[in-house]
Biopython code that builds the backbone (N, CA, C, O; Angstrom):
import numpy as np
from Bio.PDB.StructureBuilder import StructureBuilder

atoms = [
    (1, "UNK", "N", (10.446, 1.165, 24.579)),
    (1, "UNK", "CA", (10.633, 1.361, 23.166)),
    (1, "UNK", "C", (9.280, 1.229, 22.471)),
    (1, "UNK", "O", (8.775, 0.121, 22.295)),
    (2, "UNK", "N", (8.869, 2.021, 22.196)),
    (2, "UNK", "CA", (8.159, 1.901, 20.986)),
    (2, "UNK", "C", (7.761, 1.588, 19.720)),
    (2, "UNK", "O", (8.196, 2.395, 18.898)),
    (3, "UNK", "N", (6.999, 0.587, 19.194)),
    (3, "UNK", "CA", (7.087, 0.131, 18.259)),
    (3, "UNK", "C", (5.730, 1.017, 17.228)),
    (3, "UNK", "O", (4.601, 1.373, 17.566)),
    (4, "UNK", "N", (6.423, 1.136, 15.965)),
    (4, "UNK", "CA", (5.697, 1.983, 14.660)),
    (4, "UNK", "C", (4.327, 1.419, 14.351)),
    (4, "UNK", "O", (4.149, 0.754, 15.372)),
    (5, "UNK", "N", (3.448, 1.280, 13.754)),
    (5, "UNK", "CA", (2.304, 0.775, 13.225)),
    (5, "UNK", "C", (2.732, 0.284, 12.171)),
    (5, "UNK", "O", (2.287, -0.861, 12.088)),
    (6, "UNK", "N", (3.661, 0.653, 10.906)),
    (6, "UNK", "CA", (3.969, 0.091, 9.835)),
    (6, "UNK", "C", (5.475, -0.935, 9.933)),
    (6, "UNK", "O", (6.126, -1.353, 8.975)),
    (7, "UNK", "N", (5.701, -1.119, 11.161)),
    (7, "UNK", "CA", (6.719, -1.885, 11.500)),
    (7, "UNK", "C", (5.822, -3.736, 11.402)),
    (7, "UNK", "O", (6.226, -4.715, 12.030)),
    (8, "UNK", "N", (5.232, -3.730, 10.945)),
    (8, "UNK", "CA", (4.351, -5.184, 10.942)),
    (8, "UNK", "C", (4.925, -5.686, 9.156)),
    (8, "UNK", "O", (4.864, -5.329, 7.979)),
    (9, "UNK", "N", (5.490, -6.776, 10.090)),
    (9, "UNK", "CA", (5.791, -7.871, 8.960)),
    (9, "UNK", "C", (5.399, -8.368, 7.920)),
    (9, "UNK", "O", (5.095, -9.561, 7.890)),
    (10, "UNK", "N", (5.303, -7.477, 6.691)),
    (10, "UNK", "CA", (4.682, -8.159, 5.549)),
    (10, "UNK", "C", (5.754, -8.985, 4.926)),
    (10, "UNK", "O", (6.917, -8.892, 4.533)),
    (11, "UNK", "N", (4.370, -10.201, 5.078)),
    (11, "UNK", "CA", (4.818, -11.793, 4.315)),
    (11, "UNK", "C", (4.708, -12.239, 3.452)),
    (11, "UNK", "O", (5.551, -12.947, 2.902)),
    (12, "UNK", "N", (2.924, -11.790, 2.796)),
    (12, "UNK", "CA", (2.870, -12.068, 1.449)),
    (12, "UNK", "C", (2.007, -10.892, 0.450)),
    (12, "UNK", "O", (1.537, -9.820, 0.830)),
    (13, "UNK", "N", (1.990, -11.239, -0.362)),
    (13, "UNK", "CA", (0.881, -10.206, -1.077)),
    (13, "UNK", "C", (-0.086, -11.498, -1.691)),
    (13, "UNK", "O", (0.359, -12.599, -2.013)),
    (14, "UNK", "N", (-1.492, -11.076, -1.764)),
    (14, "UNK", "CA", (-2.704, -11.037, -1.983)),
    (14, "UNK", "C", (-3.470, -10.851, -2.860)),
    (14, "UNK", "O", (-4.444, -10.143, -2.608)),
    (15, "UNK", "N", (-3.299, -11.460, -4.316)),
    (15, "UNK", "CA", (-4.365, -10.782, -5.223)),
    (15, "UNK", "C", (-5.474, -11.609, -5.763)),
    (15, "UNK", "O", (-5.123, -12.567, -6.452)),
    (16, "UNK", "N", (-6.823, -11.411, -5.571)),
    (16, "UNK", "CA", (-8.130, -12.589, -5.434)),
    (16, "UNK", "C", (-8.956, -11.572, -6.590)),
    (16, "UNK", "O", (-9.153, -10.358, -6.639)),
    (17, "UNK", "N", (-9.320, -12.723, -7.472)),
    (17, "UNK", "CA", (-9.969, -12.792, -8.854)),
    (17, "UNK", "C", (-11.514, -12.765, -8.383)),
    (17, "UNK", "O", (-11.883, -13.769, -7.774)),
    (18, "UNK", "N", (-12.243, -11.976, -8.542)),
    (18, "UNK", "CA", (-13.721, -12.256, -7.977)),
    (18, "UNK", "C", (-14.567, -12.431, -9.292)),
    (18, "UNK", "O", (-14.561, -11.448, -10.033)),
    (19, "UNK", "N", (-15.276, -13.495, -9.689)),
    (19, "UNK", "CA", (-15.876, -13.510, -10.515)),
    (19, "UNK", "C", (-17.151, -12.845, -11.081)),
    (19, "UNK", "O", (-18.144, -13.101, -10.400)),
    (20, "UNK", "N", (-17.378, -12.046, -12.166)),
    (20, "UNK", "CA", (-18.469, -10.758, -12.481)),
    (20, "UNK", "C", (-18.037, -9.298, -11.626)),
    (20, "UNK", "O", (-18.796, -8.428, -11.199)),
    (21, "UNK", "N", (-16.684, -9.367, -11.554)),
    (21, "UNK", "CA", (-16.192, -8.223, -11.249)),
    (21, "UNK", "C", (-14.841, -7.722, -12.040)),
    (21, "UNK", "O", (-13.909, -8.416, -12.446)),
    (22, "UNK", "N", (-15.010, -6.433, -12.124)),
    (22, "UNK", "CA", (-14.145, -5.525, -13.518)),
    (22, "UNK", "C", (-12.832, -5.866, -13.002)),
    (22, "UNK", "O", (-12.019, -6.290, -13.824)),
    (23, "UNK", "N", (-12.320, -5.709, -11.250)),
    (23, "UNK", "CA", (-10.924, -5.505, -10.532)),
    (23, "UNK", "C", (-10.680, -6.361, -9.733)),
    (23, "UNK", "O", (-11.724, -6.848, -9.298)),
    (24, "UNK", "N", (-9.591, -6.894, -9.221)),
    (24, "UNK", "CA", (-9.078, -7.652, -8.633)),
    (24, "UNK", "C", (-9.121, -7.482, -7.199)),
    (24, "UNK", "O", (-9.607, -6.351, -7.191)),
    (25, "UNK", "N", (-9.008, -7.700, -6.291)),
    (25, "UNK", "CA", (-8.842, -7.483, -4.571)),
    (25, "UNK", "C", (-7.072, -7.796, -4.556)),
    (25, "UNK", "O", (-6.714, -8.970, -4.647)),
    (26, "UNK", "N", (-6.267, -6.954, -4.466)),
    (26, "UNK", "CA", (-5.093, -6.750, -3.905)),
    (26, "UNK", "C", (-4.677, -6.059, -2.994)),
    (26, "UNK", "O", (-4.963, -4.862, -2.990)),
    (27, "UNK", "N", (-3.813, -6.669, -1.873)),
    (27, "UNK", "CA", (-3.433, -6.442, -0.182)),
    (27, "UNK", "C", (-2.157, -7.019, 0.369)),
    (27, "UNK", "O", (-1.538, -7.811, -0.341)),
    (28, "UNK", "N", (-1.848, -6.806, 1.177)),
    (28, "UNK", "CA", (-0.533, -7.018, 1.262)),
    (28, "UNK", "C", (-0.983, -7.816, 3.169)),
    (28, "UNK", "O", (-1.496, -7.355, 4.188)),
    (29, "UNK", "N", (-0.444, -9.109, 2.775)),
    (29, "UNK", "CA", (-1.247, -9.605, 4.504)),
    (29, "UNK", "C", (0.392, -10.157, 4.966)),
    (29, "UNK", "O", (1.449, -10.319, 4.356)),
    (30, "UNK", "N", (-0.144, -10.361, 6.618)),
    (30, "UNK", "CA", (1.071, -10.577, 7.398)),
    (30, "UNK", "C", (0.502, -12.164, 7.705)),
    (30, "UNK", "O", (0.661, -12.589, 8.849)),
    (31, "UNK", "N", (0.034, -12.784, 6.985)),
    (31, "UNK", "CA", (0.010, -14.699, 6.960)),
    (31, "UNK", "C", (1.388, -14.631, 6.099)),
    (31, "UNK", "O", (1.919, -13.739, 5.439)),
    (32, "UNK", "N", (1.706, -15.895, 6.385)),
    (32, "UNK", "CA", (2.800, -16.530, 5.370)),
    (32, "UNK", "C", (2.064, -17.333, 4.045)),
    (32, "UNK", "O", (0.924, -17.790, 4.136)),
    (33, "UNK", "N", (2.591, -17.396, 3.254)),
    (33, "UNK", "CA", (2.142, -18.095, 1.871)),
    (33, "UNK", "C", (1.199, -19.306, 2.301)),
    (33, "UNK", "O", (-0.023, -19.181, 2.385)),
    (34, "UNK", "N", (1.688, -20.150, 2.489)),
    (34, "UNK", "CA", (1.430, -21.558, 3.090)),
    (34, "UNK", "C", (0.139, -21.216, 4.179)),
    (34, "UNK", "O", (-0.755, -22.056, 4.277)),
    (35, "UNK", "N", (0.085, -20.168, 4.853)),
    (35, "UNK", "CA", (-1.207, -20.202, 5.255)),
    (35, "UNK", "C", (-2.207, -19.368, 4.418)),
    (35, "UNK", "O", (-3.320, -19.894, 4.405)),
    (36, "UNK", "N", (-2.149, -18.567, 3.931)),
    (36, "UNK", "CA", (-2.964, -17.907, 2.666)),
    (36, "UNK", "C", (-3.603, -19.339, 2.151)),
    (36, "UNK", "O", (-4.600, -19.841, 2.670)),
    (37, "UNK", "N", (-2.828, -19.957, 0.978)),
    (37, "UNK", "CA", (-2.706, -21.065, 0.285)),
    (37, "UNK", "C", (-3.942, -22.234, 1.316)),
    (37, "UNK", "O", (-4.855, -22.860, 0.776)),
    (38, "UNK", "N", (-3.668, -22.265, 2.674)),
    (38, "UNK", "CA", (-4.594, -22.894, 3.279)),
    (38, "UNK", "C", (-5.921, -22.891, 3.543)),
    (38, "UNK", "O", (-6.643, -23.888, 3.518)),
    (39, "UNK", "N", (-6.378, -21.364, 3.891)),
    (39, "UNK", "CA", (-7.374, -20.763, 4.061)),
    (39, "UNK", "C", (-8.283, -21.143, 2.604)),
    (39, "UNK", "O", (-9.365, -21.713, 2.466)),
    (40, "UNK", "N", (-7.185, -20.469, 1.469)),
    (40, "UNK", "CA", (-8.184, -20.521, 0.243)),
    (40, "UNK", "C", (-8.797, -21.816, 0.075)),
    (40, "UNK", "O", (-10.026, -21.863, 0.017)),
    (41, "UNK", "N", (-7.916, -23.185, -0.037)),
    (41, "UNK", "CA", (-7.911, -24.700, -0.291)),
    (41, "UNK", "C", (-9.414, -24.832, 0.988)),
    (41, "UNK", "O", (-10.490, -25.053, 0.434)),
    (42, "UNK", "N", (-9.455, -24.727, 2.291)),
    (42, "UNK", "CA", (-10.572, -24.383, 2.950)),
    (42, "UNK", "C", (-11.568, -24.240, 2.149)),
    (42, "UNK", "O", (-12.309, -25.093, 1.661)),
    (43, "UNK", "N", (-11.554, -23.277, 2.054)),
    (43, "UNK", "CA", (-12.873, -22.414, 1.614)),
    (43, "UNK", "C", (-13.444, -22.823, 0.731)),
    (43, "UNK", "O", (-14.641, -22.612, 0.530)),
    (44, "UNK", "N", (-12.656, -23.537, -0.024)),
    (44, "UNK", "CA", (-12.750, -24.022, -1.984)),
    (44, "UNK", "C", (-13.883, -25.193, -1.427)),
    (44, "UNK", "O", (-15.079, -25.216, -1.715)),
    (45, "UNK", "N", (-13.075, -26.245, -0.461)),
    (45, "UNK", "CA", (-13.452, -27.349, -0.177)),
    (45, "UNK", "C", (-14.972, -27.576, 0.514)),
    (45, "UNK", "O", (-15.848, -28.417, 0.314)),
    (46, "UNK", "N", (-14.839, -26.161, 1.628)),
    (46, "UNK", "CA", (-16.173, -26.530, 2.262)),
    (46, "UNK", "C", (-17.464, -25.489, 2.040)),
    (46, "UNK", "O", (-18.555, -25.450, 2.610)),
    (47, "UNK", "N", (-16.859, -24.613, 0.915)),
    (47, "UNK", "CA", (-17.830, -23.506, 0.949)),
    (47, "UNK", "C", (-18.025, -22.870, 1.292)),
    (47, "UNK", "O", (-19.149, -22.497, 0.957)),
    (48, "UNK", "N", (-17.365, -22.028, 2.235)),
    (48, "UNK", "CA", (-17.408, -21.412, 3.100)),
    (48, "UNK", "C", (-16.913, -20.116, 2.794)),
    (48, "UNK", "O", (-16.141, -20.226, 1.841)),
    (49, "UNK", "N", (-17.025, -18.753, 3.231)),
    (49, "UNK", "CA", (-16.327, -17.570, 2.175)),
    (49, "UNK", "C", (-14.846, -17.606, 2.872)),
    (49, "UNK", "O", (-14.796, -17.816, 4.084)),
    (50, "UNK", "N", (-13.700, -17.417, 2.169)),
    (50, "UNK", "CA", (-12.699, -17.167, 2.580)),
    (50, "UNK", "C", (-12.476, -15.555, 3.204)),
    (50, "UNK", "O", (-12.698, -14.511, 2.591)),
    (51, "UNK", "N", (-12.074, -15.671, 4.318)),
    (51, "UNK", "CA", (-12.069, -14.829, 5.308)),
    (51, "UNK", "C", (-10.200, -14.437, 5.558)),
    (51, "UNK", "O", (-9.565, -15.399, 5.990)),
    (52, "UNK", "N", (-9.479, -13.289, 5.339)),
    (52, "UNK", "CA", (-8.566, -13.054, 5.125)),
    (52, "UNK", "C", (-8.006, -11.656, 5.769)),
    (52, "UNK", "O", (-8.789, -10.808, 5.342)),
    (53, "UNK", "N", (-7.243, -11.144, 6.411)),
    (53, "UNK", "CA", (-6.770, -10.032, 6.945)),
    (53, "UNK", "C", (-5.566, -9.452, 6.672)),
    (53, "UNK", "O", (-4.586, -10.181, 6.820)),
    (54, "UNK", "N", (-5.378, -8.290, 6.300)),
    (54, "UNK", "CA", (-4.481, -7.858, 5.725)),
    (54, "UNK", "C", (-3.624, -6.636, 6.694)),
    (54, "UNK", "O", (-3.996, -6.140, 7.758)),
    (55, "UNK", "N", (-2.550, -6.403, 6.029)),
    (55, "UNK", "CA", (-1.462, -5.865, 7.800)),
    (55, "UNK", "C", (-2.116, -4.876, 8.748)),
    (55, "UNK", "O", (-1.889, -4.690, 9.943)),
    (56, "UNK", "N", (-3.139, -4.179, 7.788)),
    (56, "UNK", "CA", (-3.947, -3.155, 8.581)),
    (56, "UNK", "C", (-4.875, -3.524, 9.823)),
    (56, "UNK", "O", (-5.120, -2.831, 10.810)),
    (57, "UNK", "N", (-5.337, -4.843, 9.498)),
    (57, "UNK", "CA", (-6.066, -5.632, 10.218)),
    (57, "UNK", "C", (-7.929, -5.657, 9.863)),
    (57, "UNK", "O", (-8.920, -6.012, 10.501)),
    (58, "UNK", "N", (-7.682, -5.078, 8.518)),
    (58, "UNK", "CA", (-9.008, -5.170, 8.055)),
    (58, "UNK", "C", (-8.869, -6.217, 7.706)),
    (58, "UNK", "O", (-7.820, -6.752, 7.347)),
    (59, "UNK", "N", (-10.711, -6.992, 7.810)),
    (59, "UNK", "CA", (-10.942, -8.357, 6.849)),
    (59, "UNK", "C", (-11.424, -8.380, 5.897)),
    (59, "UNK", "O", (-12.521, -7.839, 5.754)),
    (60, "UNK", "N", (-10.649, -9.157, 4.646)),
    (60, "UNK", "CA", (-11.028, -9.304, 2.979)),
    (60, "UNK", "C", (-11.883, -10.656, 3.264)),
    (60, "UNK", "O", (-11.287, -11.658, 3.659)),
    (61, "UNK", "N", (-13.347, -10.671, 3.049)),
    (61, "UNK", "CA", (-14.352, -11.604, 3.025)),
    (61, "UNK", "C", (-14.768, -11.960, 1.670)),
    (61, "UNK", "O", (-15.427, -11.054, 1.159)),
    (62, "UNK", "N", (-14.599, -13.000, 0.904)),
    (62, "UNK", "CA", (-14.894, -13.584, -0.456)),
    (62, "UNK", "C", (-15.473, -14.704, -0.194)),
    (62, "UNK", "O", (-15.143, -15.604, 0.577)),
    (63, "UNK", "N", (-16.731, -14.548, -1.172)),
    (63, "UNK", "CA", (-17.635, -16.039, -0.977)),
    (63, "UNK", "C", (-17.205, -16.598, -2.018)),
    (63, "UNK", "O", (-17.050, -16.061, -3.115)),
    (64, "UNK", "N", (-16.851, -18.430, -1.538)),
    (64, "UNK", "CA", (-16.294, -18.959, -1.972)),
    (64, "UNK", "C", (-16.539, -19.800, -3.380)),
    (64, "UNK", "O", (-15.747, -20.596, -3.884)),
    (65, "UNK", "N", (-17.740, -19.445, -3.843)),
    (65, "UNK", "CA", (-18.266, -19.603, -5.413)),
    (65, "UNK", "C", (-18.001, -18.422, -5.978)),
    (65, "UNK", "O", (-18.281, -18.227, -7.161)),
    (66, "UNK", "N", (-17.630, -17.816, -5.481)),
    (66, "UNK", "CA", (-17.065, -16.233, -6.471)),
    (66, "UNK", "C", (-15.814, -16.309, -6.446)),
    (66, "UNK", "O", (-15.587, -15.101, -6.377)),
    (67, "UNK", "N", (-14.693, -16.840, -6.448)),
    (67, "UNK", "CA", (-13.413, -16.679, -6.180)),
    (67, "UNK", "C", (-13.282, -17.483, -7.432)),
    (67, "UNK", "O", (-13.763, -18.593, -7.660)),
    (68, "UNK", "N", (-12.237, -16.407, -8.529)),
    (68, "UNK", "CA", (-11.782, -16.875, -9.918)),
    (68, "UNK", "C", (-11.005, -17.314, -9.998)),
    (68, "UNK", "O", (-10.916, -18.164, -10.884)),
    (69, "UNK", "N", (-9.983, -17.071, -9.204)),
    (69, "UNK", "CA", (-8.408, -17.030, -8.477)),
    (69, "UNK", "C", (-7.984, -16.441, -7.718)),
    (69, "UNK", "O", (-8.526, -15.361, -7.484)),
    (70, "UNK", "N", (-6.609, -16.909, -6.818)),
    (70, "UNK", "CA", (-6.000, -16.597, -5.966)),
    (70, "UNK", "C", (-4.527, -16.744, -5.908)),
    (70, "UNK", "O", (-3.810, -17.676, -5.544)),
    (71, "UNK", "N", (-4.243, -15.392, -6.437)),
    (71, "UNK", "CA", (-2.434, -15.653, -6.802)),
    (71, "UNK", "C", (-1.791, -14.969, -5.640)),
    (71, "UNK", "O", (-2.015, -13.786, -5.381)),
    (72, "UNK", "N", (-0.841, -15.868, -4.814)),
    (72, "UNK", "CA", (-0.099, -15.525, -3.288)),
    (72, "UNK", "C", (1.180, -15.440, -3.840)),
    (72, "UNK", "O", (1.372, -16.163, -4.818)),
    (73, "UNK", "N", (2.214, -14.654, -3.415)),
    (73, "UNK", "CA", (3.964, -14.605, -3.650)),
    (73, "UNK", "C", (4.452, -13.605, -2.704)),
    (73, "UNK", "O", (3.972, -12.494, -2.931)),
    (74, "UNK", "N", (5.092, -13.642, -1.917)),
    (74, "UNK", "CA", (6.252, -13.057, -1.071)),
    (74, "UNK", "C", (6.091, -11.563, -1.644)),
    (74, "UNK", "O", (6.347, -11.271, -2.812)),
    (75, "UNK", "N", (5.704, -10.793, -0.824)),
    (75, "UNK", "CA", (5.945, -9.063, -0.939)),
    (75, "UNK", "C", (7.388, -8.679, -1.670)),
    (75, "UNK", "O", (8.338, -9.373, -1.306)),
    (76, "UNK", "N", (7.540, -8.099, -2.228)),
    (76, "UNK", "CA", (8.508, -6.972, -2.542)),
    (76, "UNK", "C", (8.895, -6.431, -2.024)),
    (76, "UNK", "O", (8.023, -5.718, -1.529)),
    (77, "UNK", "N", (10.587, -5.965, -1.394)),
    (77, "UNK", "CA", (10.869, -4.736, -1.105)),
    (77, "UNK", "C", (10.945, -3.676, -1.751)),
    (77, "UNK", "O", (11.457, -3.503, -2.857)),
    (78, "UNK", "N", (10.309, -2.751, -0.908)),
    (78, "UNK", "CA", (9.973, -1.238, -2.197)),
    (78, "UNK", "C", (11.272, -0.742, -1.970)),
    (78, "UNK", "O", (12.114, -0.821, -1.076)),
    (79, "UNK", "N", (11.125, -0.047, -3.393)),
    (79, "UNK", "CA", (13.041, 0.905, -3.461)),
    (79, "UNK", "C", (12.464, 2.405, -3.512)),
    (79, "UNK", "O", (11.384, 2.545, -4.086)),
    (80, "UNK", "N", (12.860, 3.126, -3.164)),
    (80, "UNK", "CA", (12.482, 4.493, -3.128)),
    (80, "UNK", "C", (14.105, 5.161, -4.150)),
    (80, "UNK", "O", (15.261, 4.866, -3.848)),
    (81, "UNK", "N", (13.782, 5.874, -5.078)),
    (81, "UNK", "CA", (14.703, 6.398, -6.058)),
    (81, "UNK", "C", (15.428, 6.615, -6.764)),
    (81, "UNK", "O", (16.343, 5.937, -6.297)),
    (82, "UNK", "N", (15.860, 7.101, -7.695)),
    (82, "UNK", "CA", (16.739, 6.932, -9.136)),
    (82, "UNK", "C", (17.341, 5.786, -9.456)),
    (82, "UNK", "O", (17.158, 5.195, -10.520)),
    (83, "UNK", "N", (18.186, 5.370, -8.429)),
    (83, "UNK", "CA", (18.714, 4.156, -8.930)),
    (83, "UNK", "C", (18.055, 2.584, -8.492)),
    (83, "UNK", "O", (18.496, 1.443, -8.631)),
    (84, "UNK", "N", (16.804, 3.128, -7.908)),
    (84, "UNK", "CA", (15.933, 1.620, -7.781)),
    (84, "UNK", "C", (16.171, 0.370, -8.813)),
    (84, "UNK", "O", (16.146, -0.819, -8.496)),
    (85, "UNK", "N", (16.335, 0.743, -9.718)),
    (85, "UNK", "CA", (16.117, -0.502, -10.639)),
    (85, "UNK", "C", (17.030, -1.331, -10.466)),
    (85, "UNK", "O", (17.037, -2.384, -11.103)),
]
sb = StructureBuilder()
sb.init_structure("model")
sb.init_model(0)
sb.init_chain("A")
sb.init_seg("    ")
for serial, (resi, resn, name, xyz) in enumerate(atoms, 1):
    if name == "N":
        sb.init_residue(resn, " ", resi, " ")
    sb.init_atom(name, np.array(xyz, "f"), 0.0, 1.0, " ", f" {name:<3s}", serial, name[0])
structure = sb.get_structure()
């Protein structure tokens, strides 16, 4: 059996405040909240850039004096049509 490429478990979504920048960094990663939430608290603490991967398996690298915020919450299921709402 074969498994899809977009069959990967998204857990949370991702959106990081970079400071002296116009846009936000938003991604959709396969960590759970609680480890997102960890990494950042890390990074805050030792300085270090927060280092982050998202379902694609690219890495979101933010140095950790530039980080404005970091708002984590459980993905959305997307609705596809008319009566989505």
């Amino acid at each position: 059996m074969s498994v899809k490429k977009n069959d990967v478990a998204i857990k949370s979504e991702v959106r990081i405040a970079v400071t002296r920048v116009a846009s936000d960094i938003v991604f959709e990663s396969a960590m759970s909240t609680p480890e997102v939430k960890t990494a950042v608290t890390e990074a805050l603490a030792t300085g270090n850039p927060l280092v982050l991967t998202d379902v694609r398996g690219h890495e979101i690298i933010v140095p950790a004096d530039k980080i404005g915020f970091v708002e984590v919450g459980e993905s959305a299921s997307r609705r596809v049509g008319f009566g989505a709402a």
